[in-house]
One Martini backbone bead per residue (centre of mass of N, CA, C, O) as a GRO file, in nm:
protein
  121
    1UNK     BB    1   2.254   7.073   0.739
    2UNK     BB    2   1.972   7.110   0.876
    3UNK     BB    3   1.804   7.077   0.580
    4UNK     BB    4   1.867   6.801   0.558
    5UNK     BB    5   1.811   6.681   0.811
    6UNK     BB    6   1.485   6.794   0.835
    7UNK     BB    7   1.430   6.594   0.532
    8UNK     BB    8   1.476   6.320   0.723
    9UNK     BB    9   1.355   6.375   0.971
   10UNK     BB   10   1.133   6.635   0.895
   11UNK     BB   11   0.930   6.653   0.623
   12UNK     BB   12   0.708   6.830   0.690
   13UNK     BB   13   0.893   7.112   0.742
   14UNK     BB   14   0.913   7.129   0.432
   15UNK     BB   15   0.821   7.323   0.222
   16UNK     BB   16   0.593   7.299  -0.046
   17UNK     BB   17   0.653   7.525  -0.237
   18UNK     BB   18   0.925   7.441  -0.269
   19UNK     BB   19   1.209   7.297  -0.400
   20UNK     BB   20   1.326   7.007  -0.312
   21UNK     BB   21   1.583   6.821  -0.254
   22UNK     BB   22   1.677   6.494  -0.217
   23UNK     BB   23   1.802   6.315   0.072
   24UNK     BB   24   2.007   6.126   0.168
   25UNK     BB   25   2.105   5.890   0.436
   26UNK     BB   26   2.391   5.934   0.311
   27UNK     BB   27   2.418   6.235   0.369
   28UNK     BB   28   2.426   6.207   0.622
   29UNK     BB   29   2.578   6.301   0.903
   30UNK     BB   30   2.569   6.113   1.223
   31UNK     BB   31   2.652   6.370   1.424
   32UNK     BB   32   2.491   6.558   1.348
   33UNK     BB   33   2.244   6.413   1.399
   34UNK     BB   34   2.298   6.357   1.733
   35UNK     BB   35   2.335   6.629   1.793
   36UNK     BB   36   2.003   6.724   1.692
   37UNK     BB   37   1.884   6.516   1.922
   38UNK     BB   38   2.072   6.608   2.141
   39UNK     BB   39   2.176   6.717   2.406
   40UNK     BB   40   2.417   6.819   2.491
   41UNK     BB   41   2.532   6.642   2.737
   42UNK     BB   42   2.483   6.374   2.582
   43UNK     BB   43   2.629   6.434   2.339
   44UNK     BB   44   2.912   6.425   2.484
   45UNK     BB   45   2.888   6.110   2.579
   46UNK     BB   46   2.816   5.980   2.285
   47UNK     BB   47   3.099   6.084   2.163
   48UNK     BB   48   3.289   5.907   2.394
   49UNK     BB   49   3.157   5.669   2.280
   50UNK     BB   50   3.166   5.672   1.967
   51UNK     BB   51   3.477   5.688   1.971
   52UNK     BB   52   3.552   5.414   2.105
   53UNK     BB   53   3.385   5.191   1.949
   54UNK     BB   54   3.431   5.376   1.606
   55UNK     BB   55   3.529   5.626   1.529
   56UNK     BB   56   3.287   5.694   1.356
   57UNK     BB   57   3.292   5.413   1.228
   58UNK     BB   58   3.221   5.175   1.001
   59UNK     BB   59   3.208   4.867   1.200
   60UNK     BB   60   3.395   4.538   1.237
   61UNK     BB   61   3.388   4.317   1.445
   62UNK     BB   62   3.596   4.015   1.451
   63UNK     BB   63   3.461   3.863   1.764
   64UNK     BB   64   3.176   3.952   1.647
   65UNK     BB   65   2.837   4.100   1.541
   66UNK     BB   66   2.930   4.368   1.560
   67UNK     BB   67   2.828   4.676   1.413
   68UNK     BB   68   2.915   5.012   1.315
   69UNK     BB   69   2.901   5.299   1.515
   70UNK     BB   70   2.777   5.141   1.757
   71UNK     BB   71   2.821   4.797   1.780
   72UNK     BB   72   2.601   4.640   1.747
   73UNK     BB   73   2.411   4.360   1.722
   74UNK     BB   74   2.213   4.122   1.568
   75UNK     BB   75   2.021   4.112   1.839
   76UNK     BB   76   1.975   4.439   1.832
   77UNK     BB   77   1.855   4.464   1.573
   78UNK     BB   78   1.630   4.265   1.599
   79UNK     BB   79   1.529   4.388   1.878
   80UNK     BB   80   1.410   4.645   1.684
   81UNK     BB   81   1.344   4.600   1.399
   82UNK     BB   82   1.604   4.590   1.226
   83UNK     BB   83   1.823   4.695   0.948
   84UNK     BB   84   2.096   4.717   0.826
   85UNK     BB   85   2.344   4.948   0.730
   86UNK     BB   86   2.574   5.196   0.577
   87UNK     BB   87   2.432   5.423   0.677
   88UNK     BB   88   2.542   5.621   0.926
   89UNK     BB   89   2.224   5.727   1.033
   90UNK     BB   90   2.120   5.448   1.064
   91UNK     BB   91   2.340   5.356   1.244
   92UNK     BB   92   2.219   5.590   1.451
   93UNK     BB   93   1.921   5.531   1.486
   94UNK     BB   94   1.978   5.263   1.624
   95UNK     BB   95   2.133   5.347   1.858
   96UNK     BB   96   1.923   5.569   1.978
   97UNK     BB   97   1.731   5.314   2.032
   98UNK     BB   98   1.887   5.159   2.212
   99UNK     BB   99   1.935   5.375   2.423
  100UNK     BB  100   1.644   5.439   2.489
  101UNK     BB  101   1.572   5.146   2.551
  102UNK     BB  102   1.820   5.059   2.777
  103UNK     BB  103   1.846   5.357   2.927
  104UNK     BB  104   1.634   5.600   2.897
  105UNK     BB  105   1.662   5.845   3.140
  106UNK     BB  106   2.003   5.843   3.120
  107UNK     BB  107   2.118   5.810   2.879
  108UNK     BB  108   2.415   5.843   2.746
  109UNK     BB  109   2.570   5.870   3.023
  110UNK     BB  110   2.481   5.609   3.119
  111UNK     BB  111   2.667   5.425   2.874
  112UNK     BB  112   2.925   5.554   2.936
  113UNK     BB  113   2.923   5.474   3.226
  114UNK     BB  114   2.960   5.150   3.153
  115UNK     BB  115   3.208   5.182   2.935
  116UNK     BB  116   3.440   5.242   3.150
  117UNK     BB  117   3.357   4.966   3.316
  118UNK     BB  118   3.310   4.717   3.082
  119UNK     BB  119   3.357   4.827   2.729
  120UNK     BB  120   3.014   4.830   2.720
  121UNK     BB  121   2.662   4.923   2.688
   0.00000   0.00000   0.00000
């Protein structure tokens, strides 16, 4: 899986010298990718995240905007300057960004625990 990872995170790092198969961002889980960018302790806190939101299904919430595997809002794709993706990966580089910008450095853990107590992040 790492190969794949690395050829769609960082194809810099590809030998060029060798005929690699391209891969597509639909071949990509998502779990594994967000392992792959997390250390374990945020890891731990995203997956436990990702299972409440949305058991890692691209999920369309039926009462709001929210969807895909973070349930992301569309004014929340608008303001990253995103757009929807049905690839789990997409939607994960997505949730991710969303991450980044509104928890900075408390990472996944605070957002986790925000959904605790909110029931959302």
């Amino acid at each position: 899986m790492t190969s794949l990872l690395v050829q769609v995170v960082a194809p810099d790092r590809v030998n060029p010298l060798v005929a690699q198969p391209k891969t597509l961002i639909s071949q990509v889980d998502a779990r594994e990718l967000a392992k792959e960018l997390l250390n374990d302790k945020d890891f731990k806190c995203w997956d436990q995240l990702m299972t409440k939101e949305s058991h890692w299904n691209d999920t369309k919430n039926p009462v709001s905007s929210a969807e895909g595997i973070g349930q992301l809002l569309d004014g929340t794709m608008d303001n990253l300057g995103m757009k929807r993706s049905e690839a789990p990966a997409a939607q994960m580089i997505a949730a991710l960004a969303y991450l980044g910008r509104h928890y900075g450095s408390g990472g996944a853990c605070s957002a986790w625990k925000k959904w605790q107590t909110h029931k959302y992040w």
